[in-house]
Structures are given as structure tokens and as C-alpha cells.
N, C-alpha and C positions, 0 to 999 in steps of 0.2 A: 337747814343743813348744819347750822352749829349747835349745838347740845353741849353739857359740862363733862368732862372728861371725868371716866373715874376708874376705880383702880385693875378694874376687869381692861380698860383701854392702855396701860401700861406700856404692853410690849411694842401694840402699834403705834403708840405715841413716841416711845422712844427709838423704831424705824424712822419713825416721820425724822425725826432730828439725824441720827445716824445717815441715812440716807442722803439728807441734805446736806450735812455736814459734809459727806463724802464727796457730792459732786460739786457743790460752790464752792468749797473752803477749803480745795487742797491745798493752799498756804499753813491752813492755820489746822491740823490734825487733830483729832480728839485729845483731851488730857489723859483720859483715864480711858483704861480696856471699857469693848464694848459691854463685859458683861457689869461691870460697874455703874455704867452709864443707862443702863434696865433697872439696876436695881435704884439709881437714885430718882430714878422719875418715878418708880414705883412707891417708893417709902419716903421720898420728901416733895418731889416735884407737886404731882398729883396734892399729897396729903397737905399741901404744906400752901400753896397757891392757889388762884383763880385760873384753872385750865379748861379752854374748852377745845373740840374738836369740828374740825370741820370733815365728814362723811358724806363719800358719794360711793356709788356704784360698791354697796357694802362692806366699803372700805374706809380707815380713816387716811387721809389725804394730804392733810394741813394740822397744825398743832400753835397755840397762843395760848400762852403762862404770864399773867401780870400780878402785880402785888395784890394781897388779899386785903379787901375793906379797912378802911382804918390808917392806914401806912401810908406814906410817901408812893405817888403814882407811876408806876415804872413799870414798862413793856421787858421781861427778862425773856421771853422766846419765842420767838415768830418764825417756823417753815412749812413752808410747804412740798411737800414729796415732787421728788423731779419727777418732769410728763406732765406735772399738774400746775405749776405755773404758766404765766401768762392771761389765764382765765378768771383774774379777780377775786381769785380765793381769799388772798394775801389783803387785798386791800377792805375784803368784805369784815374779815377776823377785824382788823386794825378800826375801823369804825367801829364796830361792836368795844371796841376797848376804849376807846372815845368817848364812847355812851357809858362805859362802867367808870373810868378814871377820873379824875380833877382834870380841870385845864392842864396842870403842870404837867405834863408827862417827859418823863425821862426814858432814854436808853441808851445800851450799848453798842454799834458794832465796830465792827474792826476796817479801819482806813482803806484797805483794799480790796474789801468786798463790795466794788463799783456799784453793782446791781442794786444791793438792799441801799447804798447812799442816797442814788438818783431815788428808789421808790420813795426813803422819808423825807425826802425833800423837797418832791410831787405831792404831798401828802400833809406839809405845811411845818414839816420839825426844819430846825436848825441845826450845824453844829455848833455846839460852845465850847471844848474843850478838844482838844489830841491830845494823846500820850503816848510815849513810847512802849509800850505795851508791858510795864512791867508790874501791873497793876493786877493781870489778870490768866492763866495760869499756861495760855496757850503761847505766852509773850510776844505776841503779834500786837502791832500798835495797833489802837483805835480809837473812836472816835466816840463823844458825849454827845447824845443829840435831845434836844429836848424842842417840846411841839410848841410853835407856836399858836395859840388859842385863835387866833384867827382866820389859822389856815385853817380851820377844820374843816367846814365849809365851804371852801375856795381851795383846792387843788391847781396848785403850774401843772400846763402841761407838759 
């Protein structure tokens, strides 16, 4: 169910995130119009990262972009389309990135997205860092989290 995403998956890739964006993140709104937001998953996300898709029922579902070989190990996009949470998608993607990254892994979210908090910290990241969010363009504070190598393995429930 996961395959690499590429530039024919574009639009659905960038519902996946729209979509999500919309129902978890009413806090923190998109930056840019949506149709901005098509074209940069089109002409950098995709070209530019390690994105794969997760597909079911014909459809793409879920979406995961992490740094491309070589670079500092870092999770930049993880959703899953609402209706499609709860069923492991999420945590299926995030071990496949597991297996592709260093131990280090880093990421971003935002302090108030309770949900994605508890999932990376069932899942063995820490946080190390808050900021008031002026770092990053939605200026919602958040939160640095990076995985700790042992949890990979060992999941809190």
C-alpha cells in the first residue's frame, strides 16, 4: 500500500494535506492559497523529497515527505486524509521512515496539535525544543521533536 509518490499523484497528494490541514489544524490555517499549495507539492515537494503515498480503495489516503538521502534525517509531512485515521496508516508511513532515516530523526509540529503530540510520543520521539512560533510561517507555536532510537521498537502505549 505504500509506493513513492510522483508527479502524476500531485493533486491527490496535495488534498491529502489540504484536507488535513483543514480538519486538525483549524488553529493554524494554511499560509499560502490553495492553489499555491498544488503547485508547490507539485514542482518541489514531490521533485524535491522522499514522498511516498499510502493507497487504498483507488485513492491516495495518507502522504509522508522526508528529507532525501544524504541530508539530515527529518519527517517534513505526515497526513492522513480524514475518515482514514485511526487505522494505522499514520503509524505504518512513520516506520517505513524509520527504516529509510538515521536514528536522528527530527520534526516539526505545532504545540496544539494534541493528536500528532500523543501519536510521536507513542512512537518513541521526544520533545526538545518549543517556540513561539515565529519561526515558521503559520506563527503557531510548536514544538521540535526528535525520535528517540530506542523507542523505535518499543512503542508507550
Amino acid at each position: 500500500m505504500i509506493r513513492p509518490a510522483t508527479v502524476h499523484d500531485a493533486d491527490a497528494v496535495a488534498a491529502v494535506l489540504i484536507e488535513s490541514r483543514r480538519a486538525f489544524l483549524p488553529f493554524a490555517p494554511l499560509a499560502h492559497p490553495e492553489d499555491d499549495v498544488r503547485r508547490w507539492v507539485r514542482e518541489a515537494l514531490i521533485p524535491n523529497e522522499r514522498v511516498v503515498v499510502w493507497a487504498a480503495e483507488d485513492q491516495v489516503v495518507a502522504m509522508l515527505a522526508v528529507s532525501p538521502p544524504g541530508q539530515e534525517a527529518w519527517i517534513h509531512q505526515l497526513y492522513v486524509r480524514p475518515g482514514w485515521t485511526g487505522r494505522g496508516i499514520g503509524a505504518r508511513l512513520l516506520a517505513w521512515a524509520h527504516v529509510q532515516l538515521a536514528p536522528a530523526v527530527h520534526l516539526w509540529t505545532f504545540q496544539a496539535n494534541r493528536g500528532a503530540r500523543r501519536f510521536y510520543e507513542r512512537h518513541g520521539y521526544a520533545a526538545v525544543t518549543f517556540t513561539n512560533g515565529q519561526g515558521n510561517e503559520e506563527r503557531c507555536p510548536d514544538v521540535l521533536y526528535r525520535l528517540d532510537p530506542a523507542g523505535i521498537s518499543k512503542p508507550r502505549p
